[in-house]
KEBA-478806 format. One record per residue (C-alpha): residue in one letter; z, x, y. Coordinates in steps of 0.05 Angstrom, whole numbers, plus 32768, in hexadecimal, padded with zeros to 4 digits. Layout:
<vovos>
aZXY ...
</vovos>
This chain:
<vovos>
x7DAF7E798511 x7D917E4D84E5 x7D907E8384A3 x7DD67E9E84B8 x7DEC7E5484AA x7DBE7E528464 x7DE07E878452 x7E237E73845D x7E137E3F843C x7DFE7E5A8401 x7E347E8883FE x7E667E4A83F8 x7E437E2983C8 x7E477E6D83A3 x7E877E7283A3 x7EA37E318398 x7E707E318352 x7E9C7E7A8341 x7ED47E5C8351 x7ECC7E26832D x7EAF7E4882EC x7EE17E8482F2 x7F207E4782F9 x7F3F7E6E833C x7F587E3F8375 x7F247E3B83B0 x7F607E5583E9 x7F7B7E9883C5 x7FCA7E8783DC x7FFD7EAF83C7 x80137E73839C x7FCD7E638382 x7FC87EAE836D x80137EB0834E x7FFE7E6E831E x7FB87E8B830F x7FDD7ECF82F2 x800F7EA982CA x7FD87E7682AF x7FBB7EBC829B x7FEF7EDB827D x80017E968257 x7FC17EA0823A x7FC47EE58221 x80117ED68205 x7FE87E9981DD x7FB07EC681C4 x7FE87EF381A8 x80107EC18187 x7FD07EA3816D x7FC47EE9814C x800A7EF1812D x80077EAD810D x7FC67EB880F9 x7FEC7EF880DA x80137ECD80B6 x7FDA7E9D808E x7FCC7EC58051 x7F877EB7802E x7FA97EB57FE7 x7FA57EF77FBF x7F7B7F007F7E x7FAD7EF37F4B x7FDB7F257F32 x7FC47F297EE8 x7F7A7F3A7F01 x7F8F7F7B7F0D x7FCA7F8D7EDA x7FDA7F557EAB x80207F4A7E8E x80467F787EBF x808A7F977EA3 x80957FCB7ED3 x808C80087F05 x809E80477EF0 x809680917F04 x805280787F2D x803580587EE3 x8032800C7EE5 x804A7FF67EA0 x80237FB37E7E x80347F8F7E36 x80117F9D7DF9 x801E7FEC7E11 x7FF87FEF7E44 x8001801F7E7D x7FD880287EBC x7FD980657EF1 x7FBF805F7F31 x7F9F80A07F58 x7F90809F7FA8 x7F3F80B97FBE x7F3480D87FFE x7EE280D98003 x7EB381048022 x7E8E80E48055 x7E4B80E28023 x7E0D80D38058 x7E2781068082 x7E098139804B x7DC1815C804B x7D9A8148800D x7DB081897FE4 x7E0581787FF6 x7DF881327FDD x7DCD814F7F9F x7E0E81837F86 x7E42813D7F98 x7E1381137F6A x7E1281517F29 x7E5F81537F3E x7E6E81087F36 x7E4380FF7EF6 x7E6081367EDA x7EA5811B7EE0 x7E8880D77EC1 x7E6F81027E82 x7EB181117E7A x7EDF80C87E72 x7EC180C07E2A x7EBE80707E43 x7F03806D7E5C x7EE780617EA0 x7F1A80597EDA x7F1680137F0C x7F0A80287F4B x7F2F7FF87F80 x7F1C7FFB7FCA x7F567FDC7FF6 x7F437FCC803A x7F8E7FCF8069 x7F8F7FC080B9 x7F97800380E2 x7FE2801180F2 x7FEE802D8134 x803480278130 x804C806A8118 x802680858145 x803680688180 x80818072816F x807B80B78168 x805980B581AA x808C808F81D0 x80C780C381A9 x809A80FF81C4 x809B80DC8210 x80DF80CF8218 x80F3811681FA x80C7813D822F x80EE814A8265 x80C081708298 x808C8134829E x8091811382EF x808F80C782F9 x804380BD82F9 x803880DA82B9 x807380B78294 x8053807882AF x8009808A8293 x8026809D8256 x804D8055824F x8008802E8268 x7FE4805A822C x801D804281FC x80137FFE8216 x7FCB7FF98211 x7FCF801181C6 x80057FDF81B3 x7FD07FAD81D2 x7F977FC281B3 x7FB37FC0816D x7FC47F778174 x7F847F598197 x7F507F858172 x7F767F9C812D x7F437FC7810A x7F377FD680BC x7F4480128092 x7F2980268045 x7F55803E8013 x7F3480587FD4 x7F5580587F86 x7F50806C7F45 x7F7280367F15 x7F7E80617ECF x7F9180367E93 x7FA180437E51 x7FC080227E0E x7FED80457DDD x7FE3803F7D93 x802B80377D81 x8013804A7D3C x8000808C7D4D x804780A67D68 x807480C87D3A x80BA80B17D5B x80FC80CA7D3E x813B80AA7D30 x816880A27D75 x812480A47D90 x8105806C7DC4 x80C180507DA9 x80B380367DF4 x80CB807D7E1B x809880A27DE8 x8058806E7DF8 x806F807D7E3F x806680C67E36 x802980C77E0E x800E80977E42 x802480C27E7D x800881007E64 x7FC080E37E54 x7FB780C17E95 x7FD481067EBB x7F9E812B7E87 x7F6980F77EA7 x7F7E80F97EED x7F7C81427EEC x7F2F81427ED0 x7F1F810E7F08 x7F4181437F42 x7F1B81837F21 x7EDA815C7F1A x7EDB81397F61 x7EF981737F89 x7EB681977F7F x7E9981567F95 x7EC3815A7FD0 x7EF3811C7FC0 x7F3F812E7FBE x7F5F81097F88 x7FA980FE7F91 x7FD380DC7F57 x800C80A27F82 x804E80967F70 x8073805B7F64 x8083804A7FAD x803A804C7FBF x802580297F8A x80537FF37FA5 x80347FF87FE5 x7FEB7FF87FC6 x7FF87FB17FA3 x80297F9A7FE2 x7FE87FA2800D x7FBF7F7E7FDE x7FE17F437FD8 x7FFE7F3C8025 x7FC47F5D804F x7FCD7F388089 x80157F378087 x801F7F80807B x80017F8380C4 x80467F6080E1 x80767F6D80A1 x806E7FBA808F x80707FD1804B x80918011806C x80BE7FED8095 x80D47FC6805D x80E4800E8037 x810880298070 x813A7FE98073 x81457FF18020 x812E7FA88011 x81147FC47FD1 x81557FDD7FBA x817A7FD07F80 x81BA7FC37FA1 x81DE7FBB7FEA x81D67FFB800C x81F07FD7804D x822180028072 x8237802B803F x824680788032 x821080A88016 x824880B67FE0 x825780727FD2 x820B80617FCC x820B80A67F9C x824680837F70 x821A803F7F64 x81E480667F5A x820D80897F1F x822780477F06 x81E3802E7EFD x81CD805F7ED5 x820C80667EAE x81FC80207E93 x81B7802A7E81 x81C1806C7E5C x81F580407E32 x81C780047E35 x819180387E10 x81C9805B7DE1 x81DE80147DC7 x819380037DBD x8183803B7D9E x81C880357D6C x81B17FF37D54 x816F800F7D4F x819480437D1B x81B9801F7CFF x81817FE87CE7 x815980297CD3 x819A80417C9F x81A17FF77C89 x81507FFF7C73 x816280377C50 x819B80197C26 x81777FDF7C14 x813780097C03 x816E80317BCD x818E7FFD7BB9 x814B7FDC7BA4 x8130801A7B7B x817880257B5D x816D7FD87B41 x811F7FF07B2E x813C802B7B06 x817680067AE8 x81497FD67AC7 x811280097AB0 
</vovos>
């Protein structure tokens, strides 16, 4: 009788210490239980607001000019600096390297030197981006596939929302890291080495001769590192965007999409907002009806300063060759 009593005893004093550690009420009531599951989820709503404000406190960004200096523009996927200079931006996917025997890693090493034998000291930055992992897509397409199948019965509709649930979850409490790999081309145009006719544009010419070396370079880099088993991919201007949108809000680009931001047209040009695809077509037209005559009246003045250089430059040997 005695140890039956110890042990009763001891089982109390058990679980009033769990109790008291694990914060449940000593009498599980039906009340008790209700507050102890909204204290809980009280706590897991503050956990993810705490993450989606700590979303929003960006470390700050290395500054702009680090990485292009003296911005003008993006065009046609080339990011376009002062002075003439023009950088291209190329996307890596690389092979998994210590996956390799000793001879695959040999033949990857020949590759990749080879390639380096071949910049002639133009050598490429290469820029790794590190971006959180984006379920989102995912689990939209997903939900889209769920609701379209018609033939699933109750229990597996409901597993299929608990998955969906459980990933949306996931991506907030534990957000994980992805690498991003790229080739940064740049290159400066001698104007002094482009032979540029009248009518003609001296910056549309650098342009070209700047586009066609750096597409001559990337092209080296894919035939080079495609036998090293890297694929080499040259971006266009909306992923460069998105490249240099990432590296300056990586934190917020978890909440705020870059893609989302896309999709809504906040990087438009003009108000798309409940309008026509033919009255979106007829801006469109307008737009470019005043830069073609924005570039006709630059290039006129451009003429007609060349024919007043002229006249002068007659005028002046006439007047040599009168007084000889």
């Amino acid at each position: 009788m005695g140890d039956i009593l110890f042990l009763l005893s001891a089982g109390l004093v058990f679980y009033i210490a769990y109790c008291y550690v694990a914060k449940r009420p000593l009498i599980p009531t039906k009340k008790n239980l209700d507050k102890a599951k909204q204290k809980k989820k009280d706590q897991r709503n503050q956990a993810k607001q705490n993450f989606y404000d700590d979303i929003l406190e960006e470390d700050e960004a290395v500054p702009f000019d680090f990485f292009f200096p003296e911005v003008i523009d993006i065009k046609d996927g080339m990011i376009i600096q002062e002075d003439y200079w023009y950088s291209m931006v190329a996307k890596v996917i690389p092979v998994n390297y210590y996956l390799l025997d000793e001879d695959e890693q040999a033949k990857i090493d020949k590759d990749f030197e080879s390639w380096l034998s071949q910049l002639d000291g133009a050598l490429p930055r290469i820029y790794v981006q590190n971006r959180f992992i984006d379920l989102t897509e995912d689990i939209e397409r997903l939900q889209q596939t769920l609701v379209e199948q018609e033939d699933l019965n109750e229990a597996a509709r409901q597993y299929g929302q608990y998955m969906l649930d459980d990933l949306n979850q996931f991506q907030i409490e534990r957000p994980r890291y992805e690498q991003k790999f790229y080739l940064i081309f740049d290159y400066q145009v001698n104007t002094n080495d482009l032979r540029v006719e009248d009518g003609e544009d001296l910056d549309e010419k650098a342009l070209e001769k700047a586009k066609a070396e750096m597409t001559r370079r990337i092209s080296t880099a894919q035939i080079h590192l495609s036998k090293a088993q890297n694929e080499v991919n040259r971006i266009g201007t909306a992923e460069v965007i998105e490249m240099l949108y990432h590296l300056f809000n990586r934190r917020k680009a978890r909440k705020n999409r870059f893609r989302d931001i896309n999709n809504h047209e906040l990087m438009s040009l003009y108000s798309t907002a409940n309008q026509s695809a033919g009255h979106i077509a007829d801006v469109k037209e307008a737009i470019d009806d005043v830069i073609r005559k924005q570039k006709e009246e630059q290039a006129r003045t451009r003429g007609n300063q060349s024919t007043s250089n002229h006249s002068e430059e007659r005028e002046e040997k006439e007047v040599a060759a009168t007084t000889h």
